[in-house]
C-alpha positions in Angstrom: -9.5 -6.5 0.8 -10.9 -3.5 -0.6 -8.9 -0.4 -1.4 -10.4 3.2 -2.2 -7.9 6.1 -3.5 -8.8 9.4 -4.5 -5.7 12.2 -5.9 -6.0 15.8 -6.2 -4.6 19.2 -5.3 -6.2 20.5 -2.4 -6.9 17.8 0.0 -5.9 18.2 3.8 -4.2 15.7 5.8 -7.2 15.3 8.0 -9.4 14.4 4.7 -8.0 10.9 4.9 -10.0 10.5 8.1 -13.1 11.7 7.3 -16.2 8.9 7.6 -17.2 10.2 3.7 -13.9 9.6 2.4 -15.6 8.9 -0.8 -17.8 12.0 -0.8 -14.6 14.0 -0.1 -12.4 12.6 -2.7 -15.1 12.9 -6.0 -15.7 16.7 -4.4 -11.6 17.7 -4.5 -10.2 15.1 -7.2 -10.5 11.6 -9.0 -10.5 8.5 -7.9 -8.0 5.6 -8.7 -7.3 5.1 -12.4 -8.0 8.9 -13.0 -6.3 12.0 -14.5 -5.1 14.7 -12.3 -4.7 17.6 -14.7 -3.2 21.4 -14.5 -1.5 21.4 -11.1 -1.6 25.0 -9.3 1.2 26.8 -8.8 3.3 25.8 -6.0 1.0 22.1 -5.4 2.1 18.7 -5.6 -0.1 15.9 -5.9 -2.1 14.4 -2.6 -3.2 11.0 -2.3 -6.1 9.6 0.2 -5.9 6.1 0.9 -8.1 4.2 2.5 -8.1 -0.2 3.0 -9.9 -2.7 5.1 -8.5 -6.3 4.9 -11.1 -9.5 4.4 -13.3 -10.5 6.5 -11.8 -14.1 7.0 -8.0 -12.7 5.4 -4.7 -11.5 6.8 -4.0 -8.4 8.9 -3.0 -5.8 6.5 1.3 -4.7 7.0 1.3 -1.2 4.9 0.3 1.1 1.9 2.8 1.9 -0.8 2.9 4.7 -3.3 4.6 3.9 -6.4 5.5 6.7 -8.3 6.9 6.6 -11.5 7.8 8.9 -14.7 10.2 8.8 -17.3 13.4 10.5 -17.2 15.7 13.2 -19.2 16.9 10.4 -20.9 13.5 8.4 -21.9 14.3 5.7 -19.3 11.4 5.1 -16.8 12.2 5.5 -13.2 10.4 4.4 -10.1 10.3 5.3 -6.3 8.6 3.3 -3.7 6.9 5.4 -0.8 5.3 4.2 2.5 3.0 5.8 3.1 1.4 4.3 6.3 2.6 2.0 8.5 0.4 -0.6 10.7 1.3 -0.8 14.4 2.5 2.6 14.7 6.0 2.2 13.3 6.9 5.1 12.0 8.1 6.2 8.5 11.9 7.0 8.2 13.5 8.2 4.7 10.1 6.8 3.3 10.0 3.5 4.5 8.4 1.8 8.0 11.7 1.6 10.5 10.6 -1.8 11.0 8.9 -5.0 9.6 5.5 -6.2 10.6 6.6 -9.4 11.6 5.6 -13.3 11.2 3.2 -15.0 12.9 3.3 -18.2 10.6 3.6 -21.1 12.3 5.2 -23.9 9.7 4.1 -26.8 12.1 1.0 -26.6 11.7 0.3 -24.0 8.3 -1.5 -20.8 10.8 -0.9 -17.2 11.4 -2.6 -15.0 13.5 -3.8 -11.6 13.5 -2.1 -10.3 16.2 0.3 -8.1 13.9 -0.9 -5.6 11.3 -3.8 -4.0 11.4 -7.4 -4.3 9.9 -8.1 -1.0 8.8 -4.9 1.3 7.4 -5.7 5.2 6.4 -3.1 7.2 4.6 -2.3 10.9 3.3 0.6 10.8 0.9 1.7 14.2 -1.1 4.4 13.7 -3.1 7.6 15.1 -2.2 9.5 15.7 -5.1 6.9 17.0 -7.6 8.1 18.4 -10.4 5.0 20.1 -12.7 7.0 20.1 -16.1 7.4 16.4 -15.4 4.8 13.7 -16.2 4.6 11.1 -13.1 2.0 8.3 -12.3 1.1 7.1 -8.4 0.0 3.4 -8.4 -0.6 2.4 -5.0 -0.1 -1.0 -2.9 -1.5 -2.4 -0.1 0.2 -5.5 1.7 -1.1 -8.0 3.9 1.1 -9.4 6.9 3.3 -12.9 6.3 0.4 -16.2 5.6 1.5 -19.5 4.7 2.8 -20.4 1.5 0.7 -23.4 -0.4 3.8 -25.3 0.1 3.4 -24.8 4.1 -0.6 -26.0 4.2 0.8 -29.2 2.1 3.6 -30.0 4.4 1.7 -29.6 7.1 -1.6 -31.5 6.0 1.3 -34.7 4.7 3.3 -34.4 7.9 6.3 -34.0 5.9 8.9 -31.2 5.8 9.5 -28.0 3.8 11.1 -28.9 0.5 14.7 -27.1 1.1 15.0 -23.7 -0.1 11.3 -23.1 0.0 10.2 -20.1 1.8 7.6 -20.8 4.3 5.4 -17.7 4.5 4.5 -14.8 1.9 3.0 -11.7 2.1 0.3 -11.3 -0.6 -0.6 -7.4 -2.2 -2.6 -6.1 -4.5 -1.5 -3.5 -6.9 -4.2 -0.3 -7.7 -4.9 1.0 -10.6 -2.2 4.4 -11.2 -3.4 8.1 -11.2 -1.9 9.9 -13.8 
């Protein structure tokens, strides 16, 4: 899949849309793996996401913003934002109010791409900046439910699912963090 995300101050809503998303994000920030520097008074953070799954790969479920930062204490802490969800569900207290589903079927080690969605654009601002407090924003994309390697070998042996063994994943990939 390939993933592009750009941070900065000033982005609109809207700007996630925009067919030069990349022209857009270098103009008003950095992209992924950059340093956001001297927020403006009364301005959190805003994230443009933007992924398209493989050609030949899985449906794509959601984007995730990771956000973390160390605490009054020294401990680090960690939130975990949706911040799109495919098929329209919508986001409730941060998360998508449902699952993608599974399409895997452990017979015969297939899914289909009738769930998720093969394009997934996001705007994300982060809700409880704090300027006095250093945070970082990795993101993650996630693909829907595929068969494990333990499904395709059942399958291709015509034998059954070793117990315990989970039939299906759901394979990510983590970005680089904005800082």
């Amino acid at each position: 899949m390939t993933v592009r995300v750009f941070g900065g101050w000033e982005y609109e809503a809207d700007d996630a849309l925009r067919p030069d998303l990349a022209k857009t994000g270098y103009l008003g920030g950095v992209p992924m793996d950059g340093d956001l520097r001297n927020a403006p008074e009364g301005m959190a953070p805003k994230l443009m996401i933007r992924s398209l799954r493989d050609p030949d790969g899985a449906n794509l479920d959601r984007i995730q913003v990771i956000k973390g930062w160390i605490d009054a204490d020294g401990q680090t802490q960690e939130l975990v934002f949706d911040a799109v969800c495919s098929d329209d569900w919508k986001i409730v207290k941060a998360r998508c109010e449902n699952a993608v589903g599974n399409t895997v079927s452990i017979d015969d080690a297939e899914y289909t791409n009738s769930i998720g969605g093969s394009l997934l654009m996001a705007f994300w601002e982060d809700p409880d900046f704090d300027p006095s407090q250093r945070a970082f924003y990795c993101v993650r994309v996630l693909e829907i439910p595929t068969p494990r390697w333990t499904t395709y070998d059942a399958a291709f042996y015509d034998v059954g699912l070793p117990e315990g063994v989970r039939p299906s994943q759901q394979d990510m990939i983590d970005i680089p963090d904005l800082r």
